[in-house]
C-alpha positions in Angstrom: 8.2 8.7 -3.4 5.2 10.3 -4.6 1.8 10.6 -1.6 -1.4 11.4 -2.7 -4.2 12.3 -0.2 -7.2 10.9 -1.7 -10.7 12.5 0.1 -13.4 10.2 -0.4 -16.5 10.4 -0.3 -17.6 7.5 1.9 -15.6 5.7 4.2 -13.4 2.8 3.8 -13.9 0.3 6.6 -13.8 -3.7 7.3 -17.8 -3.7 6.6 -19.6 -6.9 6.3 -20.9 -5.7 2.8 -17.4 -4.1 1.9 -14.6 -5.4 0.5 -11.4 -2.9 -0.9 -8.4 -3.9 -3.2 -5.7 -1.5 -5.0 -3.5 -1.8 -8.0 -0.4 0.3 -8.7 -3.5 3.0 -10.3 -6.6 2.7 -8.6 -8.4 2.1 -5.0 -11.7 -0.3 -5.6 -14.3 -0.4 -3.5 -17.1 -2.5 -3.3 -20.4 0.0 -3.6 -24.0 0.1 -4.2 -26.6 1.1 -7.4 -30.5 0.9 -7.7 -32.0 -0.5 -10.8 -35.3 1.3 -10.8 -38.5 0.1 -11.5 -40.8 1.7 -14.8 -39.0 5.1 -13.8 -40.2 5.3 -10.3 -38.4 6.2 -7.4 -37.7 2.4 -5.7 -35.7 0.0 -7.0 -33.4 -3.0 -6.3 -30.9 -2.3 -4.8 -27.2 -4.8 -6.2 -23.7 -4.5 -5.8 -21.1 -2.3 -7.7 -17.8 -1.3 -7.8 -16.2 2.0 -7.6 -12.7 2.8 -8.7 -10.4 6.2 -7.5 -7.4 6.6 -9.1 -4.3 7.8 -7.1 -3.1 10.2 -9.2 -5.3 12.7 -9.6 -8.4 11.3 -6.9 -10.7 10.7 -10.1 -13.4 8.4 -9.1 -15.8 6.6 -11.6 -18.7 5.3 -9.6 -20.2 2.1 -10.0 -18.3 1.5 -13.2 -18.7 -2.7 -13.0 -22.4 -3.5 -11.5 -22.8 -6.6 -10.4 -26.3 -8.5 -10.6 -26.2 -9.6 -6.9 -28.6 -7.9 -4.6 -27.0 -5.5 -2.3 -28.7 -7.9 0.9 -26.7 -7.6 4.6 -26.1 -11.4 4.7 -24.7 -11.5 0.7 -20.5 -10.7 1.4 -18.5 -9.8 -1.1 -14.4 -10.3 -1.2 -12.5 -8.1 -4.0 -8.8 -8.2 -5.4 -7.3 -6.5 -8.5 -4.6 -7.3 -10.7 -2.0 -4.8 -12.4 -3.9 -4.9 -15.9 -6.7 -3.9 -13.8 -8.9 -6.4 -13.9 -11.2 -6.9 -10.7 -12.2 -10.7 -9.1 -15.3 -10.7 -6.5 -15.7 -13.7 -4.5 -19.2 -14.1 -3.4 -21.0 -15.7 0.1 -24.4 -15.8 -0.9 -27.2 -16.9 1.6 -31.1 -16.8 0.3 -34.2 -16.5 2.8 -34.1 -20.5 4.0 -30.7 -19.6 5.2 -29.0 -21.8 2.4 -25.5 -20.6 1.1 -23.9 -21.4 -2.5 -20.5 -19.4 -3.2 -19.7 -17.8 -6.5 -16.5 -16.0 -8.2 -16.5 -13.4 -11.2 -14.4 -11.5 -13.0 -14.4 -8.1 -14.1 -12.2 -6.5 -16.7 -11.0 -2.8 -17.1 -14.5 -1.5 -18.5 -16.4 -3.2 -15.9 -17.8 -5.8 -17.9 -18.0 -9.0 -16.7 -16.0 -11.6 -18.0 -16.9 -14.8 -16.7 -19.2 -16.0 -13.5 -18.6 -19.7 -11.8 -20.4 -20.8 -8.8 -19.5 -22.9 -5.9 -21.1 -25.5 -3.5 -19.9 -25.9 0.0 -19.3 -29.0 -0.3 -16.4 -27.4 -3.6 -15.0 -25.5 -0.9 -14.4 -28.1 1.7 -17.0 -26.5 4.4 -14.6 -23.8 4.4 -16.6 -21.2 2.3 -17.1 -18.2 5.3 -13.7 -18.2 6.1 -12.5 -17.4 2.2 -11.6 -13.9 3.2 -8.2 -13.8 2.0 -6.5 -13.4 -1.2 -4.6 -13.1 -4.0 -4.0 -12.9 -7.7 -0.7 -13.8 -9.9 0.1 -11.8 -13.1 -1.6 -13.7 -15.3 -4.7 -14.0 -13.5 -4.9 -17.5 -11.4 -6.7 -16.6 -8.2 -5.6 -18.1 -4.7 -8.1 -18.1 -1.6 -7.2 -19.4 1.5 -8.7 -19.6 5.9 -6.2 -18.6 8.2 -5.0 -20.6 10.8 -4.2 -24.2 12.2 -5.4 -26.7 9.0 -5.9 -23.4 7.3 -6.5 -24.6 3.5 -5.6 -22.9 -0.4 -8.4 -22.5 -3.3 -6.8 -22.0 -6.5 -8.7 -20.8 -9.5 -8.2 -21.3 -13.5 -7.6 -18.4 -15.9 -11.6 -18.7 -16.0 -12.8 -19.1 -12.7 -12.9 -23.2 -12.1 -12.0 -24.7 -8.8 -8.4 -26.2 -9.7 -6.9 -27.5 -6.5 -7.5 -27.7 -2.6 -4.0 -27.8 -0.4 -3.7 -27.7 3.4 0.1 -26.6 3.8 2.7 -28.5 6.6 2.8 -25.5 8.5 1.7 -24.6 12.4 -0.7 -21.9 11.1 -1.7 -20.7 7.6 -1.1 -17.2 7.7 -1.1 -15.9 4.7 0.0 -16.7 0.7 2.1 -15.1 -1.4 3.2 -14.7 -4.8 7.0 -14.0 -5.8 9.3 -14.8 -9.1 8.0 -16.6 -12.2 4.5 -16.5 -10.2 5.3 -19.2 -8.2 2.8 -19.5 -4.9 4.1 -19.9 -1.2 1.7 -20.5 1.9 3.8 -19.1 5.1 4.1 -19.6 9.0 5.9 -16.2 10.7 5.0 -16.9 14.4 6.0 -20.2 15.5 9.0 -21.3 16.4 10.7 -20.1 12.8 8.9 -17.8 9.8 8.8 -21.1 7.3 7.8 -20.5 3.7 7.0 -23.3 1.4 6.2 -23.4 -2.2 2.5 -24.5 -3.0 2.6 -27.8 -5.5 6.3 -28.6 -4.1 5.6 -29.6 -0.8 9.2 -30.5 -0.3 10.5 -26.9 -1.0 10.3 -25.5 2.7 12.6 -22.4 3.9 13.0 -21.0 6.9 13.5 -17.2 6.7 16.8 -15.8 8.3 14.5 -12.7 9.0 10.8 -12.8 11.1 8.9 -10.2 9.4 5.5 -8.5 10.7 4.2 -8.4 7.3 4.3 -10.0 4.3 3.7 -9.0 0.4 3.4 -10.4 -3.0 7.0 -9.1 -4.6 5.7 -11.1 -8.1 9.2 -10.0 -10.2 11.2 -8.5 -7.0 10.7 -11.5 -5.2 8.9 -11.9 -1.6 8.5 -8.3 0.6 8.5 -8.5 4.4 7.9 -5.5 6.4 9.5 -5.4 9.4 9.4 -2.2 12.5 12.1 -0.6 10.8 12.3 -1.6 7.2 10.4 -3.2 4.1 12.9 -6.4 2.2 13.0 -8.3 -0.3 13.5 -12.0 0.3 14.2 -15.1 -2.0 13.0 -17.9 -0.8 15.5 -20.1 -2.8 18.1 -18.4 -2.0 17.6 -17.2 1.1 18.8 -13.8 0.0 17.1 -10.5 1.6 17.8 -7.4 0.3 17.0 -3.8 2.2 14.5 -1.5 0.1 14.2 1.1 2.2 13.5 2.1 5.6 10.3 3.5 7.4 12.0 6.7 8.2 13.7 7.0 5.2 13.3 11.0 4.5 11.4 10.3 0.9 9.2 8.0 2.8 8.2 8.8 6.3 5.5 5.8 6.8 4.0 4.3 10.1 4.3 0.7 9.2 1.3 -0.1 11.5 -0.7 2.3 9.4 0.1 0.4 6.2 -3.2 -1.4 4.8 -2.7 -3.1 1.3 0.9 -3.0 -0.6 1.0 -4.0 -4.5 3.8 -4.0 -6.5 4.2 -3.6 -10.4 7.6 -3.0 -12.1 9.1 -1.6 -10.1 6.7 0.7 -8.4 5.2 -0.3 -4.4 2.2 1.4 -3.9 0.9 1.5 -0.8 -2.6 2.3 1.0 -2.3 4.1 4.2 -4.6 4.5 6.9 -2.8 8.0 8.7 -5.7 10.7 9.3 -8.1 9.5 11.2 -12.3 11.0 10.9 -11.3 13.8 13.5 -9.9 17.3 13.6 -9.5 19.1 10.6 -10.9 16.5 8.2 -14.3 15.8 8.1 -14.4 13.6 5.7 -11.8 10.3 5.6 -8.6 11.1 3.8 -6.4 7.9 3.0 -2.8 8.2 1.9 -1.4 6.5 -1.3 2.3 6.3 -1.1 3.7 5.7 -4.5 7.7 4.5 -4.0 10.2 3.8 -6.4 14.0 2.5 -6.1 16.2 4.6 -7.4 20.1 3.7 -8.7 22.8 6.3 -8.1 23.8 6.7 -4.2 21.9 9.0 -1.6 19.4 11.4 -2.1 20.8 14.8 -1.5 20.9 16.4 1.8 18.1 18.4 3.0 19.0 21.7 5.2 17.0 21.3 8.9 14.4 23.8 10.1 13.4 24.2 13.7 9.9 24.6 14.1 8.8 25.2 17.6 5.4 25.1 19.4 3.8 25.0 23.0 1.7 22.0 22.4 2.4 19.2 19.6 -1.3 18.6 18.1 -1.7 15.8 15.7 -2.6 18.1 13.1 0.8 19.9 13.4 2.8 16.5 12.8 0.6 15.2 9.9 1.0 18.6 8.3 4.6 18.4 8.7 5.3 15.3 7.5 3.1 15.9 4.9 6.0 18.9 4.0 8.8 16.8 5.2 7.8 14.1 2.4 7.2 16.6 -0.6 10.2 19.1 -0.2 13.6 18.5 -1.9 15.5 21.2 -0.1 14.5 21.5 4.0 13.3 18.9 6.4 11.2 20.2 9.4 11.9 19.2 12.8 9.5 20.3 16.1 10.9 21.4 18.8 8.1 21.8 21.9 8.6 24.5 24.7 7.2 23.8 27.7 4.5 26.6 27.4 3.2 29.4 25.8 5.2 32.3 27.7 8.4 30.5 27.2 7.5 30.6 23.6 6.5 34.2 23.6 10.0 35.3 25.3 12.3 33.6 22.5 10.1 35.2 19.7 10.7 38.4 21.0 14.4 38.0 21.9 15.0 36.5 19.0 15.8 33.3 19.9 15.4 30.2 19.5 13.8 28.3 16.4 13.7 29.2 13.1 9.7 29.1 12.7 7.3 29.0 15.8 3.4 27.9 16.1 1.9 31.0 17.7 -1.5 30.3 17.2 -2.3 29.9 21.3 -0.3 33.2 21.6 -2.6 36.3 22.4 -2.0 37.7 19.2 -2.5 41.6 20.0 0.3 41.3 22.7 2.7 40.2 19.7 1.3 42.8 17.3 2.2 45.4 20.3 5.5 44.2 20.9 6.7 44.3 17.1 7.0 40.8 16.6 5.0 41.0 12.8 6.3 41.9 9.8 4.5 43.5 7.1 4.4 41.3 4.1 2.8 43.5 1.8 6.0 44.7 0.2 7.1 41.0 -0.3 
């Protein structure tokens, strides 16, 4: 596994006027630009979209504008495919309150490619609660509202309303895509997690698994998270098959802090959520976990290193891990004393762990009692 810390420079949040999406290379975000007017300062103000790739945290800002005015009661919803391309579905309300629906695709150099609009009446009444999403391979896009009666929007290659299905299910929870881009609506909290294949009605499977989570697998299948693990699952078949595990030592992952998953040949990126605007950060730092299965047995042993403190901050255990996950050779594990003078004692006797936090240790007490090494000649 691969993490990059990505610091941004505005914060990624569930805003009205926000709407986020990732690929196996970038993090999109739905932004803002001002078209000014004969050079002056004021403008109007319409929606954008910014791009930050994993990698190396390069961000191109506002590289697709959008000609829809960046107005509190216009909502956009974004998704991405792996080529790179960007879909926005629009709710668009004018000044009498009216509300008209539009969807438009943007390709790699932020041009757009094509813009269809939508009546309420297209979308069945259901038109506010289109926040959910997703896009196969080749570019079909899928909408759907949650819940009991929930519904599915699919979307032509260029943007035309295709078909309208309400799933047999309990509640729509979600839609995914797995093998040969085939579409499944899904129902993991009733009395059995059901899946069933959209346009085959008939092809219903119960899951031998109840996952917390589920993702588009497209080649690998279906991926359900659960507390401990992340699988993949054929519907078909029924077959589930272990990827790897949350405490896995190359992965090291809070499920609950796991935002947006997308795969691409073999590679699961996922968006984190782990530091939060406190402490030492002081801007939002979001975590970018790039894993990829590997053939060949288990990864080699790493040795163990006690690290000791008096008082486990979060910092301490994010900086850690944040070791723990890049280091091929040792593996930290915290030990905490149950104070500072207990601490103090095995430093100076020598004992206990192999590295201790003494930063709420009065230093000059240490410095008189020999406990620092020169490093100079190192």
């Amino acid at each position: 596994s691969d993490f990059h810390y990505m610091e941004m420079d505005f914060e990624i949040a569930p805003y009205y006027n926000q709407s986020y999406a990732i690929n196996s290379e970038w993090l999109y975000v739905t932004d803002q630009w001002e078209e000014k007017e004969n050079g002056g300062e004021g403008g109007t103000v319409y929606f954008g979209i910014t791009r930050k790739r994993f990698s190396d945290g390069f961000q191109e800002r506002n590289y697709a504008l959008s000609t829809i005015q960046f107005l509190q009661w216009n909502k956009p919803f974004l998704l991405a495919d792996s080529a790179g391309n960007c879909y926005l579905f629009w709710q668009l309300s004018d000044s009498n309150g009216d509300v008209t629906y539009a969807l438009e695709k943007y390709g790699t150099d932020g041009k757009m490619l094509w813009h269809t609009e939508h009546s309420l009446e297209d979308l069945a009444g259901m038109g506010e609660r289109l926040d959910h999403g997703t896009v196969t391979d080749e570019g079909k896009v899928y909408l759907w509202s949650y819940g009991t009666g929930g519904s599915v929007f699919s979307f032509s290659l260029n943007g035309e309303l295709e078909t309208v299905c309400t799933p047999k299910l309990e509640s729509l929870e979600g839609v995914v895509i797995g093998r040969e881009n085939r579409v499944y609506g899904y129902c993991i909290t009733g009395e059995e997690p059901v899946f069933t294949e959209l346009g085959n009605e008939e092809n219903r499977y119960v899951c031998p698994m109840t996952p917390l989570t589920v993702y588009d697998g497209y080649e690998e299948g279906l991926c359900l998270s659960t507390g401990e693990a992340m699988f993949s699952y054929l519907p078909e078949t029924g077959e589930t098959k272990r990827l790897w595990g949350w405490n896995d030592g190359a992965v090291q992952i809070n499920y609950s802090q796991v935002d947006r998953m997308f795969y691409d040949s073999g590679r699961y990126m996922l968006l984190c959520f782990e530091m939060p605007l406190s402490g030492i950060y002081t801007r939002q730092i979001l975590t970018a976990a790039d894993i990829r299965l590997q053939a060949g047995g288990n990864l080699p042993e790493k040795q163990t290193v006690m690290l000791a403190t008096d008082y486990l901050a979060d910092d301490t255990k994010r900086i850690v891990q944040m070791y723990n996950r890049q280091s091929e050779k040792y593996h930290i594990e915290i030990v905490v004393e149950e104070n500072g003078d207990i601490l103090q004692k095995k430093l100076l006797r020598g004992e206990g762990a192999d590295l201790m936090e003494v930063g709420r240790i009065y230093t000059g007490d240490l410095a008189r009692q020999g406990a620092f090494e020169d490093l100079e000649p190192y």
